[in-house]
N, C-alpha and C positions, 0 to 999 in steps of 0.2 A: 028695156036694155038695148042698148044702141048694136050694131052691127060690132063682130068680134074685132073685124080688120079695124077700126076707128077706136080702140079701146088700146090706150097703152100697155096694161098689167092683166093680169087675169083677178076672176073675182076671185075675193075670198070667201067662202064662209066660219067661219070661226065658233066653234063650242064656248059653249059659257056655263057655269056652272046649271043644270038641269031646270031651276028654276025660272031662270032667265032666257027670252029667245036667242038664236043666234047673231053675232053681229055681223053683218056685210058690207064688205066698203074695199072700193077700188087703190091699188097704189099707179095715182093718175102721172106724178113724177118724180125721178130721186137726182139730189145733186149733194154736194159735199155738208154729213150733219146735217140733209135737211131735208125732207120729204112732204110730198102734197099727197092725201086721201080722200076719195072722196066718199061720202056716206050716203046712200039715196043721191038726192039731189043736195045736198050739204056738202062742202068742199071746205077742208083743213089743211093747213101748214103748220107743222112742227117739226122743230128743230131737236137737235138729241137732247133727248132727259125732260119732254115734253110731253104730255100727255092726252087724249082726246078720247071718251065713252070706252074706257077699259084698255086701251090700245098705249102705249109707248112705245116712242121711238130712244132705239138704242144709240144706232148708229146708220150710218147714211155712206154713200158715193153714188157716184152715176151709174152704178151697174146692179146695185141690191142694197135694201134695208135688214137692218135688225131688227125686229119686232117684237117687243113682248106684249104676251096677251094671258091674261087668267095665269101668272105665272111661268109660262112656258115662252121660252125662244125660236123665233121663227126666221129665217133667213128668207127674204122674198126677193127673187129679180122681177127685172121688167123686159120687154119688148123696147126695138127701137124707135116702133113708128110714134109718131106724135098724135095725139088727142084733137078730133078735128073744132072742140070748142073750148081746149085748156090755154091760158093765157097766164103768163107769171103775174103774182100779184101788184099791183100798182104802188111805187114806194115814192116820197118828197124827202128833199134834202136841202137841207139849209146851210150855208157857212159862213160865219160872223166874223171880222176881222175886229182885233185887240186894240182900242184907242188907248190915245197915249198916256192914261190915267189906270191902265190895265183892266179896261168895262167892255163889256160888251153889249151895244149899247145897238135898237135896231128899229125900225118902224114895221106895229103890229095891227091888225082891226081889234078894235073891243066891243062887243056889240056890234056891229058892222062899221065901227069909226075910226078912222087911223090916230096912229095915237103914238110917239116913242114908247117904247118897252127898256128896262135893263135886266139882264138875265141874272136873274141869281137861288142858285142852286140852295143856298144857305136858308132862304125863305120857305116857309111849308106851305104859305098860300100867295096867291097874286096879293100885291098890297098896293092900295093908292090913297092920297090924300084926298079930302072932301071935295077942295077944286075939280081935281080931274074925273073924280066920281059926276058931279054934278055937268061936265061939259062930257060924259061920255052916256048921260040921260042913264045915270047909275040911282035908282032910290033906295038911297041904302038908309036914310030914317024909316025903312020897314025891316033891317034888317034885325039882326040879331045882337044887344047891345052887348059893350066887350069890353077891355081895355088892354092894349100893348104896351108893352115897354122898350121905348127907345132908348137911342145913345143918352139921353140928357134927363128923359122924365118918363112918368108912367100917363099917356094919352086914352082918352076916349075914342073906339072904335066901332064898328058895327060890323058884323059876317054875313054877307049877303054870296049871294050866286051868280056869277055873269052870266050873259045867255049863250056867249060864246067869243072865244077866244083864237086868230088866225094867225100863223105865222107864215110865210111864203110857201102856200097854198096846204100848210097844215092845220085843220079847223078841230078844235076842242069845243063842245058843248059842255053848259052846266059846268061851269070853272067856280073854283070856291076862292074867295077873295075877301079881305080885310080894308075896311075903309076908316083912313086914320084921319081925325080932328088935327086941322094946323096946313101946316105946308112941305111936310113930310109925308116922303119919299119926293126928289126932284121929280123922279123921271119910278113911271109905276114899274115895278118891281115883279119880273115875267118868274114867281116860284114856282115849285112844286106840284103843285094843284094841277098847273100846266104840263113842266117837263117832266112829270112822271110817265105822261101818255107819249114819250119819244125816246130817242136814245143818244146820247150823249157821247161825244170823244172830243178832244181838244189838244193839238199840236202846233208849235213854234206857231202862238199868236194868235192862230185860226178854232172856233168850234165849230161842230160841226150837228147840227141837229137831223135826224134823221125819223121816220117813219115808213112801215107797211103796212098795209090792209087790204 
């Protein structure tokens, strides 16, 4: 347990139904709907209506959370001092400007290899044609055989897994991806698979991809 003056919140310890031990975990810091705890040596961020080992966060500001725990609300504040080893999480932001075809259209690593990407939300998985599989050292005749349906025909494909996928300096492992027989998709196709692991907004022109961890 670290020295009290270095502890932002006080500890909790919290009842749990009798079966179960008690839970203890620090509120290391609160800001607007959003709260850091730490658990042991484990450290969470949740936002309201988030959850983490029996624990929801209600509500949030800089001066106390709402807390539910085992059914019951809790109102906790905190101290002002700061945490001599808490650091806000680390977050990447990306912003695409709209070419004049309305694409967004960007340069990504695939496998460690740059490559253009276009982003599209509509797609459930990364999709590229055999080309750019085979110039991104893609084996996707190991993958899993398939067939999709494009604008014009129904094509032979294979579902394999990239080893990983980089957006300006946001890295995705284990991406699930579609690889189409032909010369479709121009330009490989950054779906789903990808931007589920970020968060998305898009205003006059610009998107804007985001991540924290």
């Amino acid at each position: 347990m670290k020295p009290r003056e270095l502890v932002l919140s006080l500890l909790l310890a919290l009842p749990l139904p009798s079966a179960l031990a008690a839970v203890e975990f620090e509120v290391v810091a609160l800001f607007t709907n959003t709260a850091v705890l730490r658990f042991g040596s484990e450290q969470k961020m949740l936002k309201a209506g988030q959850s983490f080992r029996g624990v929801t966060l209600i509500a949030a500001d800089a001066k106390q959370a709402t807390l539910e725990i085992d059914g019951q609300l809790q109102v906790v504040g905190v101290s002002r001092r700061v945490s001599a080893n808490y650091s806000e999480p680390e977050s990447r932001e990306i912003r695409l400007r709209r070419n004049a075809n309305l694409q967004y259209i960007t340069r990504a690593r695939v496998n460690g290899r740059s490559t253009d990407v276009l982003v599209d939300t509509g797609a459930n998985v990364m999709v590229l044609n055999t080309v750019q599989a085979q110039g991104l050292g893609v084996d996707y005749a190991n993958g899993r055989p398939s067939q999709v349906k494009t604008a014009s025909d129904m094509v032979p494909a294979w579902l394999v897994e990239l080893e990983s996928v980089e957006l300006g300096g946001i890295r995705i492992n284990a991406v699930e991806a579609a690889v189409l027989e032909g010369n479709f998709p121009e330009h490989i196709l950054l779906g789903m698979s990808f931007l589920k692991h970020v968060e998305i907004s898009e205003r006059d022109g610009t998107m804007t991809l985001s991540r924290e961890w």
